[in-house]
PyMOL Python script that loads the backbone (N, CA, C, O; Angstrom):
from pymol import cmd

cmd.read_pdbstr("""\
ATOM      1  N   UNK A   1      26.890 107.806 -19.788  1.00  0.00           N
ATOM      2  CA  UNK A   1      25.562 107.574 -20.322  1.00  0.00           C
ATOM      3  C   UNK A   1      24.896 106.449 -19.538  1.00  0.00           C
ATOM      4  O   UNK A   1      25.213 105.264 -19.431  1.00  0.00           O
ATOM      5  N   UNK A   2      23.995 107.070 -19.075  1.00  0.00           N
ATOM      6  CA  UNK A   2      22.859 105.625 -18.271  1.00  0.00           C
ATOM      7  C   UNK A   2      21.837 104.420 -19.192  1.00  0.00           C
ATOM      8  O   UNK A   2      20.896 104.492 -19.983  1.00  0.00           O
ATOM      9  N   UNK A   3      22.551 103.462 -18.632  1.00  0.00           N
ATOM     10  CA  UNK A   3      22.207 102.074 -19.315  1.00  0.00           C
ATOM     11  C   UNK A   3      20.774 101.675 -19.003  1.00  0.00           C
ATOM     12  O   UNK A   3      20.467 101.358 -17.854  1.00  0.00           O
ATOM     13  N   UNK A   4      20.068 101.679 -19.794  1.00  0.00           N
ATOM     14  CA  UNK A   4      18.340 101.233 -19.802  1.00  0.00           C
ATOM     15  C   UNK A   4      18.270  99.775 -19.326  1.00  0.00           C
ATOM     16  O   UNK A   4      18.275  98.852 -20.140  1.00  0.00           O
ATOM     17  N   UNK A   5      18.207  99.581 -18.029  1.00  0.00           N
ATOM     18  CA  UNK A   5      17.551  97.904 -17.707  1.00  0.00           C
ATOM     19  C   UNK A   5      16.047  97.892 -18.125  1.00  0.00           C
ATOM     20  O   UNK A   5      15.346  98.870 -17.867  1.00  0.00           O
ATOM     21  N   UNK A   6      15.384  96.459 -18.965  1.00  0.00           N
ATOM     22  CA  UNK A   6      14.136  96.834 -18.784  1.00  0.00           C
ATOM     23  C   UNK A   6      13.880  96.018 -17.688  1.00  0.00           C
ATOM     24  O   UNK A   6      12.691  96.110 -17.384  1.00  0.00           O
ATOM     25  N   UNK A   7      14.447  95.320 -17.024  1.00  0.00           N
ATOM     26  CA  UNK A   7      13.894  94.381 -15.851  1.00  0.00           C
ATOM     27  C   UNK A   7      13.766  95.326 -14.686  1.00  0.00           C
ATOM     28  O   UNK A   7      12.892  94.943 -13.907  1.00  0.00           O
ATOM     29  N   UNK A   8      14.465  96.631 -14.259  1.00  0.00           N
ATOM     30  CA  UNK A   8      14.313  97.345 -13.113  1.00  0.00           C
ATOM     31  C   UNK A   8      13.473  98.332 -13.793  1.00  0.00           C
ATOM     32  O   UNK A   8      13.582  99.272 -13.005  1.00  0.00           O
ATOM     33  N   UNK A   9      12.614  98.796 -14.845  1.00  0.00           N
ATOM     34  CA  UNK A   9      11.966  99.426 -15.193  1.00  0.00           C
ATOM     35  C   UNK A   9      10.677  99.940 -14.692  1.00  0.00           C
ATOM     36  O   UNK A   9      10.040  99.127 -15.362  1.00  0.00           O
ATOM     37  N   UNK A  10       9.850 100.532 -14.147  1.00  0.00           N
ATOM     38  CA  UNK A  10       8.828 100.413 -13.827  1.00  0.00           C
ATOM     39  C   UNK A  10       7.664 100.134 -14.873  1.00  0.00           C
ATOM     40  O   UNK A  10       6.576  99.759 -14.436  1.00  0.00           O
ATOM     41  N   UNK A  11       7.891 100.335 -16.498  1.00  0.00           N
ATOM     42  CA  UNK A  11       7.517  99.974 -17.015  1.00  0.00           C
ATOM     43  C   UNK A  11       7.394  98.429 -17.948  1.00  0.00           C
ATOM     44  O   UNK A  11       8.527  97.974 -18.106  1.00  0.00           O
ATOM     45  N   UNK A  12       6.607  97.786 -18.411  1.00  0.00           N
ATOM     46  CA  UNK A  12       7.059  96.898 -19.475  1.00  0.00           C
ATOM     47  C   UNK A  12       6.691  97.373 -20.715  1.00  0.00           C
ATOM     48  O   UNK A  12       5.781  98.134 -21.042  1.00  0.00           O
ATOM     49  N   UNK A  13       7.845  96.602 -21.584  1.00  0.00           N
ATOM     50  CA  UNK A  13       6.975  96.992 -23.020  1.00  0.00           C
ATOM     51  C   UNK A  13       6.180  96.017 -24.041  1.00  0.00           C
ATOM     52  O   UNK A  13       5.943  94.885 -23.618  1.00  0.00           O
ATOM     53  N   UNK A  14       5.767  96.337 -25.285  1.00  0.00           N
ATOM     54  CA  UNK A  14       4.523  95.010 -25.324  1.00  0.00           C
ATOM     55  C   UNK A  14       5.831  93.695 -25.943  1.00  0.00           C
ATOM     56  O   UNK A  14       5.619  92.484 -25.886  1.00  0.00           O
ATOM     57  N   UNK A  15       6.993  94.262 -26.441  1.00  0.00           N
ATOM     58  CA  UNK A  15       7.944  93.595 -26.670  1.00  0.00           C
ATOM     59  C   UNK A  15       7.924  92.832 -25.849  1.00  0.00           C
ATOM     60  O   UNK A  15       7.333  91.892 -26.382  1.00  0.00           O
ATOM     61  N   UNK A  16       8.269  92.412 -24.425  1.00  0.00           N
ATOM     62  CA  UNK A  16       8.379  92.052 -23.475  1.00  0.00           C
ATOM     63  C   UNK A  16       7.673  90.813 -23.357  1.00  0.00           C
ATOM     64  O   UNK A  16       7.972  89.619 -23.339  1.00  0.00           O
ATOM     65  N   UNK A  17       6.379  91.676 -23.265  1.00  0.00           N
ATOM     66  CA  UNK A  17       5.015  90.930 -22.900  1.00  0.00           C
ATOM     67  C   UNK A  17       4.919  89.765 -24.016  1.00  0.00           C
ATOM     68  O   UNK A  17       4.800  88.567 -23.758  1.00  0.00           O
ATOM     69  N   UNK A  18       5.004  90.426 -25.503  1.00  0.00           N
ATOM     70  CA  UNK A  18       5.016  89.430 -26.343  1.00  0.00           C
ATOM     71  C   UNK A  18       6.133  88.197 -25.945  1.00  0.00           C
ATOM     72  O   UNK A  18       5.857  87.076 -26.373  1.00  0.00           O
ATOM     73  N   UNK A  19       7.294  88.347 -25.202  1.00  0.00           N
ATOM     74  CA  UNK A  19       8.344  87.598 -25.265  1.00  0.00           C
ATOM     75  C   UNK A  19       7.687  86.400 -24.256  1.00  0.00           C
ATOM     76  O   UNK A  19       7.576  85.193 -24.470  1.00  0.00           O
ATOM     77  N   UNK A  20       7.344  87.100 -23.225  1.00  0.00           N
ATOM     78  CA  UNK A  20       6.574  86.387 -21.982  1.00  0.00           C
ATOM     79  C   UNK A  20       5.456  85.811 -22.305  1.00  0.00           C
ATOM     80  O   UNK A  20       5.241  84.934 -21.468  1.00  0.00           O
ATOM     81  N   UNK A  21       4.418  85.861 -23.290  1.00  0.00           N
ATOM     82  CA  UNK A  21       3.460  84.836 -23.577  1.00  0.00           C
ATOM     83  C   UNK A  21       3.337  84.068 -24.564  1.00  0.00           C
ATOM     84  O   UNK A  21       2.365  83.424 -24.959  1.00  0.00           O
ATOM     85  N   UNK A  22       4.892  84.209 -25.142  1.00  0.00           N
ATOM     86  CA  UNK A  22       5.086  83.329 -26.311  1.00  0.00           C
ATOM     87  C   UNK A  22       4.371  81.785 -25.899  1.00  0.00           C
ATOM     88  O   UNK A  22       4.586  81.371 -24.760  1.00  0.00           O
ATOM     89  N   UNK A  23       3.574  80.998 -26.781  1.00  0.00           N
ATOM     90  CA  UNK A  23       3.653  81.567 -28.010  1.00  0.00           C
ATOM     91  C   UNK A  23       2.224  82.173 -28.189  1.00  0.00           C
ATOM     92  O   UNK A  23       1.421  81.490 -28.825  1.00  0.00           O
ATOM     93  N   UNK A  24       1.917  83.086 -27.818  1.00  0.00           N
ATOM     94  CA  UNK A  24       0.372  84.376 -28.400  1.00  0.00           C
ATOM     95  C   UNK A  24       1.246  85.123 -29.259  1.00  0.00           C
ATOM     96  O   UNK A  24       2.273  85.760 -29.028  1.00  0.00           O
ATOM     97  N   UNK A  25       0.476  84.853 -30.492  1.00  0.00           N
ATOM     98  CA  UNK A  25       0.862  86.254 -31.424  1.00  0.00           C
ATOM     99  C   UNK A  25       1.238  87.844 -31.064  1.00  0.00           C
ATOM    100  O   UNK A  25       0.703  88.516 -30.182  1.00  0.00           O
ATOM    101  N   UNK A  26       1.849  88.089 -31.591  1.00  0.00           N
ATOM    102  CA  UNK A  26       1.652  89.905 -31.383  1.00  0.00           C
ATOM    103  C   UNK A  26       0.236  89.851 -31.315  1.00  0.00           C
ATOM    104  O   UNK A  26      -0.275  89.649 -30.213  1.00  0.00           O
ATOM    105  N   UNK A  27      -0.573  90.019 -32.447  1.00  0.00           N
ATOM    106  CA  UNK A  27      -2.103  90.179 -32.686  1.00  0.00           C
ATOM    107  C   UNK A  27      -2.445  90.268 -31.532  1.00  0.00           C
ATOM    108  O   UNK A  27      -2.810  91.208 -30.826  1.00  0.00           O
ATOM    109  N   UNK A  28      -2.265  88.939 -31.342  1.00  0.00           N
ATOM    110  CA  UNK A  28      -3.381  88.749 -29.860  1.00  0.00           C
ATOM    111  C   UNK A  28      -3.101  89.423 -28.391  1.00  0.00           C
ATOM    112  O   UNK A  28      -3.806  89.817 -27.463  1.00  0.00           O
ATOM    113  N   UNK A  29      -1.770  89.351 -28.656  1.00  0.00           N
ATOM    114  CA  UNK A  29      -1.375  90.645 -27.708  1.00  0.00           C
ATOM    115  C   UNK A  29      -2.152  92.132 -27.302  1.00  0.00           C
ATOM    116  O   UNK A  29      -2.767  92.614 -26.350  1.00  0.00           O
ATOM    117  N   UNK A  30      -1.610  92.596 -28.947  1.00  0.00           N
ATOM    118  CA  UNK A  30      -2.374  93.395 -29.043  1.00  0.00           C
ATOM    119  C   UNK A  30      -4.260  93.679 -28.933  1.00  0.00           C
ATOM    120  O   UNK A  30      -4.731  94.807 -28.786  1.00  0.00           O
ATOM    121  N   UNK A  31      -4.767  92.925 -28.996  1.00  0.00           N
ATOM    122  CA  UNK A  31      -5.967  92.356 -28.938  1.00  0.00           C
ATOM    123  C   UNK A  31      -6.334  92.308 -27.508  1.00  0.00           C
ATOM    124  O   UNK A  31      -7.484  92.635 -27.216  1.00  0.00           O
ATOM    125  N   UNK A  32      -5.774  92.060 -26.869  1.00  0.00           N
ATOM    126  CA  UNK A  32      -5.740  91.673 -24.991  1.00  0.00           C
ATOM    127  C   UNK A  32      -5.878  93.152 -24.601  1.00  0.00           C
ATOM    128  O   UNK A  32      -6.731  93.610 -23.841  1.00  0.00           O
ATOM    129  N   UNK A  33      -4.659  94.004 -25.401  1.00  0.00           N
ATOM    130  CA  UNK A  33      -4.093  95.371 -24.881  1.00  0.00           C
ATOM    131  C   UNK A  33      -5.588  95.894 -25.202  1.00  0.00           C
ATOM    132  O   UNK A  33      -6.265  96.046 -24.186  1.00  0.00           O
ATOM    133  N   UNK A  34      -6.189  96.178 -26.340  1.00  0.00           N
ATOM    134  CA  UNK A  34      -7.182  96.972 -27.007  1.00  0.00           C
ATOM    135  C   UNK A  34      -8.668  96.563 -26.188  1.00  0.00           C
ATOM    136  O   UNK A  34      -9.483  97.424 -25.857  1.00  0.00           O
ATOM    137  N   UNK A  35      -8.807  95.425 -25.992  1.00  0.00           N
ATOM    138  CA  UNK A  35     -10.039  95.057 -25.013  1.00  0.00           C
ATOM    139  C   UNK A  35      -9.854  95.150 -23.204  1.00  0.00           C
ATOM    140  O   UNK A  35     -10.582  94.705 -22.317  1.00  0.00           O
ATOM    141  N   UNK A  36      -8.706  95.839 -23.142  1.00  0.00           N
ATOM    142  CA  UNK A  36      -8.727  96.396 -21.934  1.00  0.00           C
ATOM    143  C   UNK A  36      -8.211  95.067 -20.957  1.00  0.00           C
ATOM    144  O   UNK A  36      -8.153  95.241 -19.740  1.00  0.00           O
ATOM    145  N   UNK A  37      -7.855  93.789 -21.529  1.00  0.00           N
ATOM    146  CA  UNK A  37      -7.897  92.317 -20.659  1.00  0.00           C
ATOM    147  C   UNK A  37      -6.713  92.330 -20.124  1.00  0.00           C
ATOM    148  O   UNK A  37      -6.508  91.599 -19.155  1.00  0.00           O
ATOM    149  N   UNK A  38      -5.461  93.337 -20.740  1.00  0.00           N
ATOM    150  CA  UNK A  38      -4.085  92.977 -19.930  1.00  0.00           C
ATOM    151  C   UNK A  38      -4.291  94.977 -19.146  1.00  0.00           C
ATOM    152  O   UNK A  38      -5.140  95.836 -19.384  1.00  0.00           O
ATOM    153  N   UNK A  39      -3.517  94.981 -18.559  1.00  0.00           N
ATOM    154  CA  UNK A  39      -4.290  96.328 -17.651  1.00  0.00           C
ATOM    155  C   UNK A  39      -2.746  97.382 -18.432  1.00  0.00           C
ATOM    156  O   UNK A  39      -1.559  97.107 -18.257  1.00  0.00           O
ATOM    157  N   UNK A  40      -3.315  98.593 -19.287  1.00  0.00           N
ATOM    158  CA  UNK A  40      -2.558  98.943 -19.546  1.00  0.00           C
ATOM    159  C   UNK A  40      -3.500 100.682 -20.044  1.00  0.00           C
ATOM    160  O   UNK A  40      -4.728 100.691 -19.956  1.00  0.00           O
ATOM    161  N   UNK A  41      -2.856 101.799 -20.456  1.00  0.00           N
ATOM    162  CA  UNK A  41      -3.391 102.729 -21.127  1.00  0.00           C
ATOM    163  C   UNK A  41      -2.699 103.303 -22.593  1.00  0.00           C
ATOM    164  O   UNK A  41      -1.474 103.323 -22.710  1.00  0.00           O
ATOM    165  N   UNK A  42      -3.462 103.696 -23.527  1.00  0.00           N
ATOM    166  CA  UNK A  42      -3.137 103.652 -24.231  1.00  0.00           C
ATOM    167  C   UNK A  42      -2.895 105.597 -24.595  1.00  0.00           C
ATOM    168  O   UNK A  42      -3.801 106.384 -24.322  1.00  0.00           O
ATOM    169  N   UNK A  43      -1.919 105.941 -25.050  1.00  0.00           N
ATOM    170  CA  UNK A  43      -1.093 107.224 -25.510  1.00  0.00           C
ATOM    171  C   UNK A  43      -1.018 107.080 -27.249  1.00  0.00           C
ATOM    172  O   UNK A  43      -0.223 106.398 -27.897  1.00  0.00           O
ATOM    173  N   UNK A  44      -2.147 107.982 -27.766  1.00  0.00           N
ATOM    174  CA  UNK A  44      -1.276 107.719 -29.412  1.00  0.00           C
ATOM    175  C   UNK A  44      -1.053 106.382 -29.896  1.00  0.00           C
ATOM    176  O   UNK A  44      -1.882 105.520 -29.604  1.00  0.00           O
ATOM    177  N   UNK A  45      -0.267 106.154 -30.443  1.00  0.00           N
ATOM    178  CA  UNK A  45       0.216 104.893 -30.871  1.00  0.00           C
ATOM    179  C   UNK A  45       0.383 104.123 -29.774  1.00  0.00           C
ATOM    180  O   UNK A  45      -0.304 103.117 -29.597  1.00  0.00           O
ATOM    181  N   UNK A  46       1.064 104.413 -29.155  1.00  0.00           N
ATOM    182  CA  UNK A  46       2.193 103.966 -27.375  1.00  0.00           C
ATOM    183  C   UNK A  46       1.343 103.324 -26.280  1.00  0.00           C
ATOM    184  O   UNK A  46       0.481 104.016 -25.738  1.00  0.00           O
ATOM    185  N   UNK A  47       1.517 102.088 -25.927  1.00  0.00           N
ATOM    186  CA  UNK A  47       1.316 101.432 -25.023  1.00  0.00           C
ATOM    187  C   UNK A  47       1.731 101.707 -23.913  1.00  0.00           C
ATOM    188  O   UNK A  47       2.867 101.232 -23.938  1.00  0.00           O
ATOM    189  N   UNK A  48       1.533 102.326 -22.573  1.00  0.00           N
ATOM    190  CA  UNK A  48       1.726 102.982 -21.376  1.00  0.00           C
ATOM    191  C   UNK A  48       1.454 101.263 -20.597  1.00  0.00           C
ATOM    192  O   UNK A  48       0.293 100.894 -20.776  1.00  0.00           O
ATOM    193  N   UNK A  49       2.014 100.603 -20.089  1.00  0.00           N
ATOM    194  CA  UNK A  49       1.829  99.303 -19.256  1.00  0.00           C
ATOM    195  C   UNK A  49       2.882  99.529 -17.943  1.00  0.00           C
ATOM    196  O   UNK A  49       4.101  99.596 -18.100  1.00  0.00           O
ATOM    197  N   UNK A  50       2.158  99.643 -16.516  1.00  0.00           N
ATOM    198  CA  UNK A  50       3.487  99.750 -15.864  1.00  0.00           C
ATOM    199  C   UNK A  50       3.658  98.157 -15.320  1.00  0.00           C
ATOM    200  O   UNK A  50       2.679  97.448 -15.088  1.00  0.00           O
ATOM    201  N   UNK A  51       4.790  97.793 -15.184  1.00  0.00           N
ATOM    202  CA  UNK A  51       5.207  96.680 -14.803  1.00  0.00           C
ATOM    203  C   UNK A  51       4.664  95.706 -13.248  1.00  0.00           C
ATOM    204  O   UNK A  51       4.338  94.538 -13.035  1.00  0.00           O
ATOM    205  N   UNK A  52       4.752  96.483 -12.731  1.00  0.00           N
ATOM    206  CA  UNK A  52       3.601  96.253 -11.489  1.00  0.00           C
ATOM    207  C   UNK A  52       2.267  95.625 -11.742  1.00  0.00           C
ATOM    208  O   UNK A  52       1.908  94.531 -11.305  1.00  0.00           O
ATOM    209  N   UNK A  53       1.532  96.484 -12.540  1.00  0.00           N
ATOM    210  CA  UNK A  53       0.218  96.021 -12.686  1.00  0.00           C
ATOM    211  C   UNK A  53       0.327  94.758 -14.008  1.00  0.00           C
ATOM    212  O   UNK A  53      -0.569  93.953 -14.259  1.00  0.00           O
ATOM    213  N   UNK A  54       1.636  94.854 -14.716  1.00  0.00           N
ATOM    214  CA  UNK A  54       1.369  93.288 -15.804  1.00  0.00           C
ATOM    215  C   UNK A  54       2.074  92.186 -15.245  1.00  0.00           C
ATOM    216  O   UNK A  54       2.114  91.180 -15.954  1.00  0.00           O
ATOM    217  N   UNK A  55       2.804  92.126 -13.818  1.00  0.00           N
ATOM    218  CA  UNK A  55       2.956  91.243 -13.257  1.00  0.00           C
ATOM    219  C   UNK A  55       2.050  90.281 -12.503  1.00  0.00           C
ATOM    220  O   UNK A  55       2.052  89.060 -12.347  1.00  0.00           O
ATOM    221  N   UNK A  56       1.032  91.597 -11.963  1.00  0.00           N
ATOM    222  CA  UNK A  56       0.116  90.839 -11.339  1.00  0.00           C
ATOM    223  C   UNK A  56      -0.978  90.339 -12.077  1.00  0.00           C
ATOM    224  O   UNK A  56      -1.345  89.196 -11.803  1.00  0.00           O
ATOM    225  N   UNK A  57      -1.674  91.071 -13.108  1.00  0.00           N
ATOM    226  CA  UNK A  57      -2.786  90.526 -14.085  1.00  0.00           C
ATOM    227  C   UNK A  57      -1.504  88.982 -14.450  1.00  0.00           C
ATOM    228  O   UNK A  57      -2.061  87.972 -14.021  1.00  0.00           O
ATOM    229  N   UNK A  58      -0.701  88.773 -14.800  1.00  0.00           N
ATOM    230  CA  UNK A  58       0.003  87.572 -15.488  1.00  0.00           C
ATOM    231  C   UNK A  58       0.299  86.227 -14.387  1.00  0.00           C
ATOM    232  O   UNK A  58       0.549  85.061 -14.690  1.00  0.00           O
ATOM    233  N   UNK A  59       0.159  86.910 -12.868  1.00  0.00           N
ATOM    234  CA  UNK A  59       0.449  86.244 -11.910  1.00  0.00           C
ATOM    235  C   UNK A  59      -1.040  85.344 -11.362  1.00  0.00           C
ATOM    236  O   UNK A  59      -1.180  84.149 -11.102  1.00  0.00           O
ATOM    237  N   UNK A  60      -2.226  86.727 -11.318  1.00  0.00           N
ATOM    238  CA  UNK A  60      -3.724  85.657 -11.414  1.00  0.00           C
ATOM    239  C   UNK A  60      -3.986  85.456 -12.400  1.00  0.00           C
ATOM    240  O   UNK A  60      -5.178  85.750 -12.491  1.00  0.00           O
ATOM    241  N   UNK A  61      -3.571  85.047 -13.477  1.00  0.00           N
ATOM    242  CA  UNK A  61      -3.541  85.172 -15.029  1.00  0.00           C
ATOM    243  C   UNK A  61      -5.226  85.932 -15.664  1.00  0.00           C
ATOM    244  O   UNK A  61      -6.260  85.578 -16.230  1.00  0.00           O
ATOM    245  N   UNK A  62      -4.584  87.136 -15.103  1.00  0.00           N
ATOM    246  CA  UNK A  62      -5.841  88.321 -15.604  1.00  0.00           C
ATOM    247  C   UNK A  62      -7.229  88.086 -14.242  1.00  0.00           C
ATOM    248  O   UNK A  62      -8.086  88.963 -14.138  1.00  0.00           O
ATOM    249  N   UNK A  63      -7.246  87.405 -13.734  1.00  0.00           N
ATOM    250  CA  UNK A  63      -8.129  87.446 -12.944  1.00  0.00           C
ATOM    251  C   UNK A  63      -8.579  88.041 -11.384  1.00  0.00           C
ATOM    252  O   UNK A  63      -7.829  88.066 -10.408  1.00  0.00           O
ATOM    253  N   UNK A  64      -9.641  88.391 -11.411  1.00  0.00           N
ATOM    254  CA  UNK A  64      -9.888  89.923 -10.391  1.00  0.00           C
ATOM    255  C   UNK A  64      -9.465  88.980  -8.996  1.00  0.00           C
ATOM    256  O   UNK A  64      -9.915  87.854  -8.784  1.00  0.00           O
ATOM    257  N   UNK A  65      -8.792  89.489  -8.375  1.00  0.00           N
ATOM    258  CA  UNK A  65      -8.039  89.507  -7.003  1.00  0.00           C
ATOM    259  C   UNK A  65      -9.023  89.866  -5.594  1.00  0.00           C
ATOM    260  O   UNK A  65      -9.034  91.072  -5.351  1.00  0.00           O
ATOM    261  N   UNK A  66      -9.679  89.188  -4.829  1.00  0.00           N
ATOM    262  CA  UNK A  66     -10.283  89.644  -3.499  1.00  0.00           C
ATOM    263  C   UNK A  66      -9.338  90.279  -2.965  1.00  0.00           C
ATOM    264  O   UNK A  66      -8.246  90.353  -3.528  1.00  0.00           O
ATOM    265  N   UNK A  67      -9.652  91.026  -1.431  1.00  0.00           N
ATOM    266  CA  UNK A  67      -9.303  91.119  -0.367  1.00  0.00           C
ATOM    267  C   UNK A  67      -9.158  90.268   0.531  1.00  0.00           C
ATOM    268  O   UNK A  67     -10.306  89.998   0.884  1.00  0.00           O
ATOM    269  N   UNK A  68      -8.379  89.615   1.182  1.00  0.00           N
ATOM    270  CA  UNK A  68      -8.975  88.768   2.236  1.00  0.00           C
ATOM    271  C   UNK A  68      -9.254  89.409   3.283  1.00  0.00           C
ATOM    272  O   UNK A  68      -9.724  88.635   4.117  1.00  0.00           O
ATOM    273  N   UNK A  69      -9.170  90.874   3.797  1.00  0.00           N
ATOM    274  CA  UNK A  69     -10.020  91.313   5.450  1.00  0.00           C
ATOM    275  C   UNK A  69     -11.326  91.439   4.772  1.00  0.00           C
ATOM    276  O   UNK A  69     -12.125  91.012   5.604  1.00  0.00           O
ATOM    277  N   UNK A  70     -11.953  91.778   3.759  1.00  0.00           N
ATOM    278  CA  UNK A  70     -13.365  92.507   3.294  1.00  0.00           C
ATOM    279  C   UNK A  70     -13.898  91.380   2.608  1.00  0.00           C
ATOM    280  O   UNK A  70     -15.007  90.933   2.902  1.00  0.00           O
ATOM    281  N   UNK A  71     -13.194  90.895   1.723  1.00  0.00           N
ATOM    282  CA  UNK A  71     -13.763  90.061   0.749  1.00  0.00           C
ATOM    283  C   UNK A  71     -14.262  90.696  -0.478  1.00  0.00           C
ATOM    284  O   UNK A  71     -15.057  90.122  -1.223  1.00  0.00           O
ATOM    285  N   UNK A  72     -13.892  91.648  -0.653  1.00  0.00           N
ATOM    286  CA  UNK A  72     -14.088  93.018  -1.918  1.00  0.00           C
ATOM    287  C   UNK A  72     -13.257  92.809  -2.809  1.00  0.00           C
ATOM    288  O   UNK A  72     -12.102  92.794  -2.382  1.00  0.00           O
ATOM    289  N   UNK A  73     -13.365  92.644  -3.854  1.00  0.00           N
ATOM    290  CA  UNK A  73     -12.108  92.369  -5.569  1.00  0.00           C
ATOM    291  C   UNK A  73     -11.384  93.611  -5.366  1.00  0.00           C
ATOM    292  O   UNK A  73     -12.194  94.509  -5.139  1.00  0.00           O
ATOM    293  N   UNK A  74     -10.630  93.869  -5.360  1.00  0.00           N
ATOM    294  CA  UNK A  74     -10.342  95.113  -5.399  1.00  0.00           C
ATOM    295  C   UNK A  74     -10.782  96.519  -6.454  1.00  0.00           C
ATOM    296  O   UNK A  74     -10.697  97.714  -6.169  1.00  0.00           O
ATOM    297  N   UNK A  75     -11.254  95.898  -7.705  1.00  0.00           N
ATOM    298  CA  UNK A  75     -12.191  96.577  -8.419  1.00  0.00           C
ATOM    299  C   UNK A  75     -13.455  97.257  -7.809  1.00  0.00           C
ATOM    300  O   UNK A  75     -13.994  98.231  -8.333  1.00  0.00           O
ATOM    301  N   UNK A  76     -13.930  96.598  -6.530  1.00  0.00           N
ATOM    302  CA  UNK A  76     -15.376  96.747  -5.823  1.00  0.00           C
ATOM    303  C   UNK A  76     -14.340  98.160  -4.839  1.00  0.00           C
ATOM    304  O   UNK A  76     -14.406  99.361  -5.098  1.00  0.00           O
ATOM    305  N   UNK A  77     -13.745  97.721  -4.085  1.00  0.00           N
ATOM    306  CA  UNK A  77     -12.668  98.787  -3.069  1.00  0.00           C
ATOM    307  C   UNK A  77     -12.748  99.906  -3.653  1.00  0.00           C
ATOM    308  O   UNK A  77     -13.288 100.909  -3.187  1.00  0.00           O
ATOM    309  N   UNK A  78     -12.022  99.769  -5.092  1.00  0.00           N
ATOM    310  CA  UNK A  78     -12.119 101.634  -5.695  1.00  0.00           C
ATOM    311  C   UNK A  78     -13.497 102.263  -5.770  1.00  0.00           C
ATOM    312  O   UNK A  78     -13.713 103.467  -5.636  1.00  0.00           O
ATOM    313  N   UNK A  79     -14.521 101.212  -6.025  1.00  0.00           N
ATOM    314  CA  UNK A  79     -15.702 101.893  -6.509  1.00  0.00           C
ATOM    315  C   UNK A  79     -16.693 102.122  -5.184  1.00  0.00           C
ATOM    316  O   UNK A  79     -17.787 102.681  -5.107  1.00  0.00           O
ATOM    317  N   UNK A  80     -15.785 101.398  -4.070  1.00  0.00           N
ATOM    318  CA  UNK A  80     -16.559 101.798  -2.717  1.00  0.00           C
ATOM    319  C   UNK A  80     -16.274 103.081  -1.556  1.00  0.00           C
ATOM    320  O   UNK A  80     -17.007 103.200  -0.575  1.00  0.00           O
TER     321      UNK A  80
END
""", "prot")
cmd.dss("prot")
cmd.show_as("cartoon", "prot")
cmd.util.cbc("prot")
cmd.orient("prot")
């Protein structure tokens, strides 16, 4: 039977997340998740967050990222 790491996961879960911004409430967690501020999609009940993208929103702590060859956020890149 294969053993679930969540650290090699490609996903996180909000468990996680909650553990990592202790101390923010669940609530507010959740609250972050629902206003779109931590980058995640939402399934049903189920929080879809892949780990990649909540490393980096947590790493500029949520804040939009330039390019340095263009100087484009990368938000501007997709929409260009």
């Amino acid at each position: 039977m294969l053993e679930h790491n969540m650290e090699t996961s490609a996903r996180i879960t909000v468990k996680e997340i909650i553990q990592r911004l202790r101390p923010i409430s669940k609530i507010a967690v959740y609250t972050l998740l629902e206003r779109g501020e931590i980058p995640a999609v939402r399934l049903g009940r189920n929080w879809i967050i892949t780990r990649r993208a909540y490393d980096e929103w947590e790493r500029t702590c949520g804040m939009v990222v330039t390019s340095a060859k263009s100087g484009l956020s990368k938000s501007a890149l997709r929409t260009a």
